[in-house]
C-alpha atoms as a printed R data frame, in Angstrom:
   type eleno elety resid chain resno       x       y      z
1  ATOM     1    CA   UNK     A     1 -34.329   2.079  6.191
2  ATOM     2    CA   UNK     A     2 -32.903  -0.493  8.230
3  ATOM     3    CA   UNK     A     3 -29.443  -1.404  8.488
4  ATOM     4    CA   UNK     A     4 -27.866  -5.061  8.756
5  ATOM     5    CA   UNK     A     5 -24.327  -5.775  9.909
6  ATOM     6    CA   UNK     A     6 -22.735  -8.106  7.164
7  ATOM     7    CA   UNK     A     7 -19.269 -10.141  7.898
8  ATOM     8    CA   UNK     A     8 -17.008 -11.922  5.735
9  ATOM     9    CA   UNK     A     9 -16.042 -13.627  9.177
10 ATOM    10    CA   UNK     A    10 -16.587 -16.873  7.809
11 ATOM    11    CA   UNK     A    11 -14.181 -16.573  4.456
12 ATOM    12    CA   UNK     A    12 -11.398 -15.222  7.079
13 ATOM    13    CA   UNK     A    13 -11.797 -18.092  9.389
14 ATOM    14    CA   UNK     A    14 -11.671 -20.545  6.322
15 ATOM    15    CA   UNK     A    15  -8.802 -18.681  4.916
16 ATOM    16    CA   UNK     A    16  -6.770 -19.249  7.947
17 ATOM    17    CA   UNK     A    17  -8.409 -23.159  8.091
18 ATOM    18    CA   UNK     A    18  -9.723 -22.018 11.825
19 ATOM    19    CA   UNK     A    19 -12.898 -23.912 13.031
20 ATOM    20    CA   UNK     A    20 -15.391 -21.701 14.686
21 ATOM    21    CA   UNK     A    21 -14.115 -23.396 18.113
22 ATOM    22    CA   UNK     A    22 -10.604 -22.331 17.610
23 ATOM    23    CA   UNK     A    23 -11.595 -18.779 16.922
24 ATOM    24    CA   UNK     A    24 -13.601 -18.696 19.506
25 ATOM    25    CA   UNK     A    25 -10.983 -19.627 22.267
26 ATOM    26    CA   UNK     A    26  -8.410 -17.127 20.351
27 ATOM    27    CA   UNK     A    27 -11.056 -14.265 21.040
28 ATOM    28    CA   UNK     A    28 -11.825 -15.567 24.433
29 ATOM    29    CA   UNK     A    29 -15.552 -16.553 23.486
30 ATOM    30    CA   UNK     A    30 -17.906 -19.321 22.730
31 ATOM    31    CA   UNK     A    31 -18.115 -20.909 19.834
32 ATOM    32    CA   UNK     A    32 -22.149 -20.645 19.972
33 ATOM    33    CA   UNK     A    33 -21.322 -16.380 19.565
34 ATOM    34    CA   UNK     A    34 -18.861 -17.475 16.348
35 ATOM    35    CA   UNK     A    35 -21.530 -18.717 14.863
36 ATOM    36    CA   UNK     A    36 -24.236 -16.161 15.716
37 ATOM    37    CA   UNK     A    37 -22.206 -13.230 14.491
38 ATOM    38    CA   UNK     A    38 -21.547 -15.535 11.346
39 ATOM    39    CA   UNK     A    39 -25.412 -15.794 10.621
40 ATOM    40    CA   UNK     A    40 -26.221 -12.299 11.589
41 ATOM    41    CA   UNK     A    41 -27.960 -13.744 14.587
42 ATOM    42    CA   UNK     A    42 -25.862 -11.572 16.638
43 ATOM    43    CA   UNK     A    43 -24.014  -8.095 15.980
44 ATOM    44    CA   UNK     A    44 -20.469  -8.153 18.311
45 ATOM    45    CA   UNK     A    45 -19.870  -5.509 20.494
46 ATOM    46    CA   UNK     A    46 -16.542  -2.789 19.497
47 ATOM    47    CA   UNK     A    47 -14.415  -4.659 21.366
48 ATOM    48    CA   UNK     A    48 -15.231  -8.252 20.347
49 ATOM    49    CA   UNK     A    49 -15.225  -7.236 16.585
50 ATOM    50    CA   UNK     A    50 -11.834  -5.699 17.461
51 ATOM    51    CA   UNK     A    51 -10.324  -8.959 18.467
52 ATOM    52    CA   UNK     A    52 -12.127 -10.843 16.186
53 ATOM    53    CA   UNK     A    53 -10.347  -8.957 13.696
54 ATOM    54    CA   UNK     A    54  -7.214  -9.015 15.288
55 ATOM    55    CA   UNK     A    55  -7.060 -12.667 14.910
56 ATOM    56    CA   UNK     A    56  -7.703 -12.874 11.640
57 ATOM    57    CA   UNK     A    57  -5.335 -10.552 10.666
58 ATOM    58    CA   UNK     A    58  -7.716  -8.339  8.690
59 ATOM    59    CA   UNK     A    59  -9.216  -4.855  9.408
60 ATOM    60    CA   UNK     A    60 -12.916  -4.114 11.424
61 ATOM    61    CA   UNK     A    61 -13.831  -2.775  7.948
62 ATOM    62    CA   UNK     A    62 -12.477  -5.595  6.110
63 ATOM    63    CA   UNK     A    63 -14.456  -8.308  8.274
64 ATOM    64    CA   UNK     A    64 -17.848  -5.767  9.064
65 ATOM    65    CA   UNK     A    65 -19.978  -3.643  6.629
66 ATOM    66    CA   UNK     A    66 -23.438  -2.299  7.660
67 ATOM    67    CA   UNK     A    67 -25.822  -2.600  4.780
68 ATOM    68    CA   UNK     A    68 -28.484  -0.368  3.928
69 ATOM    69    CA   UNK     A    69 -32.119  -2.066  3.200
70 ATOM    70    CA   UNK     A    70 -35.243  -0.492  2.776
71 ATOM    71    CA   UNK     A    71 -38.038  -0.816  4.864
């Protein structure tokens, strides 16, 4: 089975009517890794994921789920 990293990183951002830029500079990266991690292009390290969550004022587990597919 392989597992994908799923993010409601997007809906948060919205929510707080932050453009990818402006999250970006808040977590002290590019906007270009916003919108990798948003399209599952890229899975964020612990600590990124922790800040990213920090600024949007939500849990890791609330922004990141791993889901299970089959092969």
């Amino acid at each position: 089975m392989a597992d994908q990293l799923t993010t409601t990183m997007k809906l948060q951002r919205a929510r707080l009517d932050l453009t990818q830029a402006e999250l970006a500079e808040q977590a002290g990266v590019t906007r270009k890794s916003i919108n990798a991690i948003e399209t599952g292009n890229m899975v964020p390290s612990t600590i990124l994921a922790l800040k990213l969550a920090r600024v949007l004022g939500v849990t890791v587990e609330e922004l990141f789920a791993i889901e299970v597919r089959p092969d």
